[in-house]
N, C-alpha and C positions, 0 to 999 in steps of 0.2 A: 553642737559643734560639728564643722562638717568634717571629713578625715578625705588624705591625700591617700593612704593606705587601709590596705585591712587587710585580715587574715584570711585564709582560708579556714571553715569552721573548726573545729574542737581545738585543744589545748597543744601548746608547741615547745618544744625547747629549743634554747637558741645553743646556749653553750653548753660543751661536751662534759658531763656530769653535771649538769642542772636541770633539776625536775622541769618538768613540761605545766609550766604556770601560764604561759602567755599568752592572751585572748584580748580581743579587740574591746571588751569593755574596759584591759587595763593597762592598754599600750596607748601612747598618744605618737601622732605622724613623727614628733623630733625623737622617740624611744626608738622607734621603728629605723631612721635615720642612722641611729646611732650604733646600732645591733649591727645592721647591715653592712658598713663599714669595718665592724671589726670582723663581725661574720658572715661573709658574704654568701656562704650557701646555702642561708633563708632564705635568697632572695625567690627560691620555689616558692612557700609558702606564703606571699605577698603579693595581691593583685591592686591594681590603682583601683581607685573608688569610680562610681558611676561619675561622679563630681570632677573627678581629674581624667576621663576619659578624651576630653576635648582639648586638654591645655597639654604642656610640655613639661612634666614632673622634672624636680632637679636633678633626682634620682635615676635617671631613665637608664643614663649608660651603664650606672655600676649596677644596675638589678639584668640589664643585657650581658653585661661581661660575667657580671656572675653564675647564670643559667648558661653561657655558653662554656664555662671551665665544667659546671656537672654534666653538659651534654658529652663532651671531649673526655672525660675521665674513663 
């Protein structure tokens, strides 16, 4: 299965009191989708796949608008 995302390596937490479970063997691209919307300041920890490098991810803007609230913070 190819992936539109992935993580960057080791383990992550998305939300704030939740253990750091999340790794790319067990997020699929619509988990990833769905995190990122509620919580958009993963969008650090999220780079596009070699696969999505060329195409126009649907995600683009909100993983932009997200890195740029933590850059301004």
């Amino acid at each position: 299965m190819k992936k539109k995302y992935i993580l960057k390596p080791g383990r992550h937490q998305f939300a704030p009191g939740s253990p750091a479970v999340h790794t790319n063997a067990n997020l699929s691209d619509e988990d990833v989708e769905w995190y990122l919307t509620r919580y958009p300041h993963i969008a650090a920890l999220i780079e596009k796949s070699e696969e999505e490098l060329d195409q126009e991810p649907e995600l683009e803007p909100v993983i932009e608008e997200s890195v740029n609230k933590i850059k301004n913070q």
